[in-house]
C-alpha positions in Angstrom: 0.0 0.0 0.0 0.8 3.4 -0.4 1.5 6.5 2.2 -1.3 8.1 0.5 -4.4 8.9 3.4 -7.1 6.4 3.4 -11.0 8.1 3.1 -13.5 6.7 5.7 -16.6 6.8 4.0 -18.3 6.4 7.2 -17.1 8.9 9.0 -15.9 11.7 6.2 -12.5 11.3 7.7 -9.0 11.3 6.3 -7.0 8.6 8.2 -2.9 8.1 8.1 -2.0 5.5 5.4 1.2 2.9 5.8 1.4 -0.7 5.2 -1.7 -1.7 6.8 -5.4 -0.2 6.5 -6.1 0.9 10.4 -8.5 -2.0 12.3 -12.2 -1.6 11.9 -13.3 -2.2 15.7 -16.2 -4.4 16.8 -19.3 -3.0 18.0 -19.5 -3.2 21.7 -22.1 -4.7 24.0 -23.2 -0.6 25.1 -23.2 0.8 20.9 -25.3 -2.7 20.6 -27.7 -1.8 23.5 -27.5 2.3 22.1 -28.1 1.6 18.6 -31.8 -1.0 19.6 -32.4 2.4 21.7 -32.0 4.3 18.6 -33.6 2.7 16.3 -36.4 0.3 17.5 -36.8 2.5 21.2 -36.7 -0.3 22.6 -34.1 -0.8 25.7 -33.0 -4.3 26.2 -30.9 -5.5 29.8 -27.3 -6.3 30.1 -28.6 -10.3 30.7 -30.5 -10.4 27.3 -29.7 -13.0 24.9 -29.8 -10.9 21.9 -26.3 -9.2 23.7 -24.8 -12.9 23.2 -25.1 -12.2 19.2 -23.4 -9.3 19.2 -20.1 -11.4 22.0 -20.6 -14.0 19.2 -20.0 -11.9 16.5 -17.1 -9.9 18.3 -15.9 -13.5 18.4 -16.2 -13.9 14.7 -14.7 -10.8 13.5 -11.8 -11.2 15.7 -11.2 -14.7 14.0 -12.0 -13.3 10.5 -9.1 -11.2 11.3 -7.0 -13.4 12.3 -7.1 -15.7 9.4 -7.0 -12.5 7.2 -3.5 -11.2 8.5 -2.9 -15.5 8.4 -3.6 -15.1 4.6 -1.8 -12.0 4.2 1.1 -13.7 5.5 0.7 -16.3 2.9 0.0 -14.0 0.0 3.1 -11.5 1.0 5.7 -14.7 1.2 4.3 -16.2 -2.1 4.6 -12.9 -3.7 8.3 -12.9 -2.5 9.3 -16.7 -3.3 7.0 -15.8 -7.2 9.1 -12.1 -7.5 12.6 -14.0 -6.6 11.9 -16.6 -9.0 10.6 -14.2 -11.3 13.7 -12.1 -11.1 16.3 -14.7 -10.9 14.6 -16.2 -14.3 15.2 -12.5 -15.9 18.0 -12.2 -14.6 19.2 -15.1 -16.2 17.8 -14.8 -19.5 19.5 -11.3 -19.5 22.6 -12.8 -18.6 22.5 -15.0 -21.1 21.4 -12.4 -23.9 23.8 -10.1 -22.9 26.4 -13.2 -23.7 24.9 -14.1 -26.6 25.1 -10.5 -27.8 28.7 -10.2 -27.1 29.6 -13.7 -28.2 27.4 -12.4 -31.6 29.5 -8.9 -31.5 32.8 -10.4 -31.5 31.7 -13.0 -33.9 31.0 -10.3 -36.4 34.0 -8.2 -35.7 36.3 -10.6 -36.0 34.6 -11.8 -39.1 34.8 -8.2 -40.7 38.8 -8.4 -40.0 38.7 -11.8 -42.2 36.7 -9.6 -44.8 38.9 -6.8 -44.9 42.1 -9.2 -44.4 41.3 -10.9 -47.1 40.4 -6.9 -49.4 43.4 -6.6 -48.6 45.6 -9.9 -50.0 43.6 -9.1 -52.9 44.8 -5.5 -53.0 48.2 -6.3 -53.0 48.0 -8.5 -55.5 46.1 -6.5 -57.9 48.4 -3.5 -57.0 51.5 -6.1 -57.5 49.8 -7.0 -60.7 49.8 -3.3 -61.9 53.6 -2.4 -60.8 54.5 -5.3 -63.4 52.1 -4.0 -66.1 53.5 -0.5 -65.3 57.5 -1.7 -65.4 56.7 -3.3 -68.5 55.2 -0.5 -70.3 57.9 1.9 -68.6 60.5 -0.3 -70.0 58.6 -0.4 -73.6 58.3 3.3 -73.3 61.9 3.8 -72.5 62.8 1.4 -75.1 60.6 3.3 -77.6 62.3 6.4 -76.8 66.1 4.9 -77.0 65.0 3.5 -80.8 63.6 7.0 -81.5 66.7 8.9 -80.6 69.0 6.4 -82.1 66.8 6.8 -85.5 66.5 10.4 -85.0 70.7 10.5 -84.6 71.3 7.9 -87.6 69.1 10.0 -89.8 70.6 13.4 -88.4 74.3 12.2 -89.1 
């Protein structure tokens, strides 16, 4: 429960929240002999049998009561054991997510480094590939040139 004030609607009052609602009390033997006044004006003696309903019924309530808080008990410490289970199981489940989603993380990174490691062998060897196509054509080019100036002197002489 909340610390928020409890309404009587009985009474109009605002009573003091907490953990427990505050205790309804029994009607006594007097408010039982007050209230027949009241309402059937009719005054009854402290010997009359009808008074033994209302001892009865104080009897009652204050068993009813009893096996309330008794279930309250019960209820509060199945709550507990349900919510420990409850959050040991997410617990767990998260655990094992979060390892799974690490585990998956590292899985892909180290897979992107193949990736790229691999780019790269094939970069070299394509770059490797073009240094040869390059020397060749340097050395045709330089070639072409020496034949050109040799002609070009030959002719010029």
């Amino acid at each position: 429960m909340s610390d928020d004030p409890i309404f009587d609607p009985e009474t109009g009052e605002l009573l003091a929240a907490g953990d427990t609602p505050p205790p309804v009390p029994a009607m006594s033997l007097d408010e039982a002999r007050a209230m027949l006044v009241r309402e059937h004006g009719v005054a009854i003696g402290s010997d009359d049998p009808l008074l033994m309903l209302v001892t009865l019924h104080q009897g009652f309530l204050r068993d009813y009561e009893a096996m309330l808080r008794r279930h309250d008990a019960a209820i509060a410490a199945i709550l507990g054991t349900t919510g420990s289970a409850c959050a040991d199981a997410v617990e767990t489940v998260l655990a094992s997510l979060k390892d799974k989603t690490v585990k998956a993380s590292l899985d892909q990174a180290f897979a992107l480094v193949e990736r790229q490691a691999l780019a790269m062998d094939d970069l070299r060897r394509a770059l490797r590939s073009h240094r040869r196509v390059t020397v060749l054509l340097t050395a045709l080019s330089l070639a072409g040139c020496a034949l050109a100036l040799t002609i070009l002197f030959s002719i010029v002489r």
